[in-house]
C-alpha positions in Angstrom: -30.3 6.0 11.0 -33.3 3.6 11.2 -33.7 1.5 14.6 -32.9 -1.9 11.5 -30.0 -0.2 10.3 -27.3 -1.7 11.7 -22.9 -1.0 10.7 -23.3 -4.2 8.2 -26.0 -2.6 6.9 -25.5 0.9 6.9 -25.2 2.8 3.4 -26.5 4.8 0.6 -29.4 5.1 -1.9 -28.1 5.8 -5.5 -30.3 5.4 -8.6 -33.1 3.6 -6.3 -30.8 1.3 -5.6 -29.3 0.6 -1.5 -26.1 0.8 -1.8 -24.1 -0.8 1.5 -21.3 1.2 2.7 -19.2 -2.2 3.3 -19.9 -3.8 0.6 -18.6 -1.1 -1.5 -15.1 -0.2 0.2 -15.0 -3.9 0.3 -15.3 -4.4 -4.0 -13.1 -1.5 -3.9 -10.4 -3.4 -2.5 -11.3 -6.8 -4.1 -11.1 -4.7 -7.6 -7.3 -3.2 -6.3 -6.7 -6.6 -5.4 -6.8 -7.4 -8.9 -4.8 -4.3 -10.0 -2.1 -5.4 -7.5 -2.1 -8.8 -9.1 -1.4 -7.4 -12.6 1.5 -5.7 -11.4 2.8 -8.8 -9.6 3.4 -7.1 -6.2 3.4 -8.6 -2.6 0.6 -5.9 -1.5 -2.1 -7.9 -3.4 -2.8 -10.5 -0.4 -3.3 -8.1 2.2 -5.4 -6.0 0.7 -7.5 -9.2 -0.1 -7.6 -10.2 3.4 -8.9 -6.5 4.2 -11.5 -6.9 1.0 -12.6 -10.2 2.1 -13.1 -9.2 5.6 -15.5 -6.9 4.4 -17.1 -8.5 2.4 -17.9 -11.4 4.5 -20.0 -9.2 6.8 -21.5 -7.9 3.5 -22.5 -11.5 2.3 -24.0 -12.7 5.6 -26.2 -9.3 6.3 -27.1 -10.5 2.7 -28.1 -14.2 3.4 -26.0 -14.9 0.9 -23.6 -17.5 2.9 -21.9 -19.5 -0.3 -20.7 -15.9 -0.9 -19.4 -15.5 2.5 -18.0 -19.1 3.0 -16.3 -17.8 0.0 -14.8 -14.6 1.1 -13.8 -16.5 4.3 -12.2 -18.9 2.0 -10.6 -16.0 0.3 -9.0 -14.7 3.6 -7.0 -18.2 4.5 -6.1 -18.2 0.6 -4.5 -14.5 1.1 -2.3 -16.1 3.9 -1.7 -18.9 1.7 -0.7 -16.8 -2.1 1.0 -14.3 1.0 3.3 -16.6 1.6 3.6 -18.4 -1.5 4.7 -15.3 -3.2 6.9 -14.2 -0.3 8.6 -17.4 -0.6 9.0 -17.2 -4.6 10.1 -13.3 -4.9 13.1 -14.4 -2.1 14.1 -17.2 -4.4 13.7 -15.6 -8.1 14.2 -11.7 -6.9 10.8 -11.2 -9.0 7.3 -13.4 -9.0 8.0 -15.9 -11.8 5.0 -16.4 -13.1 3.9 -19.5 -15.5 1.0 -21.3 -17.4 0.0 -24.5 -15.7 1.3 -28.0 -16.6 -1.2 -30.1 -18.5 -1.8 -31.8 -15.0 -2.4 -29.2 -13.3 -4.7 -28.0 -15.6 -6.5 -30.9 -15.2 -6.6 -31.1 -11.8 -7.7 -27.8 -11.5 -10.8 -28.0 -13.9 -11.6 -31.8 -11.9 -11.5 -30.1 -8.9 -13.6 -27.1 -9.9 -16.6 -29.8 -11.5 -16.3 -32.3 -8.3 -16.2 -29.4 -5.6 -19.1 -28.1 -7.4 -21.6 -30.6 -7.3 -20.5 -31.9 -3.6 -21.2 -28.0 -2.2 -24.0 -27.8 -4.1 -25.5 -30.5 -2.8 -24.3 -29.9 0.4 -25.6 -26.4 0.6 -29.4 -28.0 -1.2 -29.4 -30.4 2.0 -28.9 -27.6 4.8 -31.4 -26.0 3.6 -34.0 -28.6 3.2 -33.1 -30.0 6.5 -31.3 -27.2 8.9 -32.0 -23.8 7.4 -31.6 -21.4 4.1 -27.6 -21.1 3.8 -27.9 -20.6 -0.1 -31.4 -19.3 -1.9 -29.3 -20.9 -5.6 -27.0 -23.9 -4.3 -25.6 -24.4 -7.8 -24.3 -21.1 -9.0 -23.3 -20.0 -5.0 -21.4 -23.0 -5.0 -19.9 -22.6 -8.6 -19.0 -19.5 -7.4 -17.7 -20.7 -4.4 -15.6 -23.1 -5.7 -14.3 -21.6 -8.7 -12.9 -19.2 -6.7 -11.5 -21.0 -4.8 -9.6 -22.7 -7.0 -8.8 -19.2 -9.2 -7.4 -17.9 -6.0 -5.3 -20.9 -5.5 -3.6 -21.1 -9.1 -3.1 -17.4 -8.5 -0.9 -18.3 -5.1 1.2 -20.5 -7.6 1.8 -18.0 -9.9 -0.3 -19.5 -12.5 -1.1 -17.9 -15.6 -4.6 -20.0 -16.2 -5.9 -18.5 -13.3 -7.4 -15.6 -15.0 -9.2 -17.7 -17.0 -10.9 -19.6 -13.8 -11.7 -16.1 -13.2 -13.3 -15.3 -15.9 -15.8 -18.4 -15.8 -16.1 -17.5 -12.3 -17.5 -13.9 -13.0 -19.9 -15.1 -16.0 -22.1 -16.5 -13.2 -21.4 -13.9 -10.5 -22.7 -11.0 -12.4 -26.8 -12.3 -12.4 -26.1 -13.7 -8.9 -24.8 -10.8 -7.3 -27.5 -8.5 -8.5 -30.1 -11.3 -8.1 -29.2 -11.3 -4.3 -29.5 -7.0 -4.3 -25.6 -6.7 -3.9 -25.5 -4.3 -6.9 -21.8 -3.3 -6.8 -20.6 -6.4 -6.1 -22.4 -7.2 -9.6 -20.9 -4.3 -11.3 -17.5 -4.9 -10.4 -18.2 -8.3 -11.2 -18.5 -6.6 -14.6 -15.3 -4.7 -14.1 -13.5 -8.3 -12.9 -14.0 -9.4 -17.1 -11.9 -6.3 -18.4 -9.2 -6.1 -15.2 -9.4 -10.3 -15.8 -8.4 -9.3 -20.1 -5.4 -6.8 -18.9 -4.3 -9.1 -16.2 -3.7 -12.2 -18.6 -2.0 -9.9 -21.3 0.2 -8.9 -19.1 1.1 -11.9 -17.0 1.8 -13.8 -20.3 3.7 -11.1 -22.1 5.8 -11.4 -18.7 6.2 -15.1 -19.3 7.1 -15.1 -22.7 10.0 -12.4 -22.3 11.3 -14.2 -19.1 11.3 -17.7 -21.4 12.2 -16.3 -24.9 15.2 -17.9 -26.8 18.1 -14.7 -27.5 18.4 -13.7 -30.5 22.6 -13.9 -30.6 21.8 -17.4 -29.0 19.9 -18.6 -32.1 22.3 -17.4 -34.7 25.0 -18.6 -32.8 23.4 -22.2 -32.9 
């Protein structure tokens, strides 16, 4: 190990490509993190606060620190949706999942242009004036928020959250890979199809916890 190598950036060459050691194991558990949330299970915020942790250290060896302001923002979220869903699957017996009220919807997408533009501009400000926290301000911070927000409808239980998502990874995939974290671009990549299954599923879910009986309609 080089004397410049240090644990955060300790890893691998593959295809001419460094490959961090943490930065993989933690996309490994970001991408289980989604599998968990698919099947609806409890185990999906712990493992994201493991992922996250990970990551974090990834994004800051990086210099990418919108990234790792996210994945610190990721980690309070996971104790959040943690006890959001524990709180839910006590009450129902199973995560009721739902889509989002037109409100809500609203909100959501408000809060997701707003937050935008005032991290943005806060990130474009430190570093003019204090030092480089973000070498793209817009997309880090579109990033930033938007998953934010994603993670947060996802703590509810909302359906439209895998949609947040996938706006969210449309604009990770160049910025991940622009900033030399290459598998946190592929999986990125992997987010859009896990993102497709997860949304199936969650509203098939919905649909057969909400449809009408048949006996019940003849009946009427």
């Amino acid at each position: 190990m080089s004397g410049g190598t240090t644990w955060a950036t300790a890893g691998f060459e593959l295809f001419g490509q460094h490959v961090v050691w943490i930065d993989l194991v933690g996309n490994i558990g970001a991408l289980a993190t989604v599998m968990l949330a698919i099947r609806r299970t409890i185990w999906t915020w712990p493992v994201q606060l493991f992922a996250s942790s990970l990551l974090f250290a990834a994004s800051i060896s990086a210099h990418v620190t919108g990234n790792a302001l996210k994945q610190a923002l990721f980690a309070a979220l996971a104790v959040y949706g943690w006890w959001k869903w524990s709180r839910g699957i006590r009450a129902e017996r199973t995560l009721p999942v739902r889509p989002g009220t037109i409100a809500e919807r609203v909100t959501l997408i408000g809060v997701m242009i707003a937050g935008t533009g005032v991290v943005a501009l806060a990130f474009h400000l430190v570093n003019q004036n204090l030092f480089e926290i973000s070498w793209n301000p817009l997309p880090d911070a579109y990033i930033f928020v938007g998953s934010a927000v994603a993670t947060f409808a996802q703590g509810r239980a909302l359906i439209d959250f895998w949609w947040i998502w996938v706006l969210v990874d449309l604009v990770g995939v160049p910025l991940a890979f622009g900033a030399g974290l290459v598998v946190s671009g592929v999986v990125y990549g992997v987010f859009l199809v896990l993102v497709a299954v997860g949304f199936v599923t969650w509203t098939r879910e919905y649909r057969s916890r909400t449809a009408v009986p048949v006996e019940k309609v003849v009946s009427a």
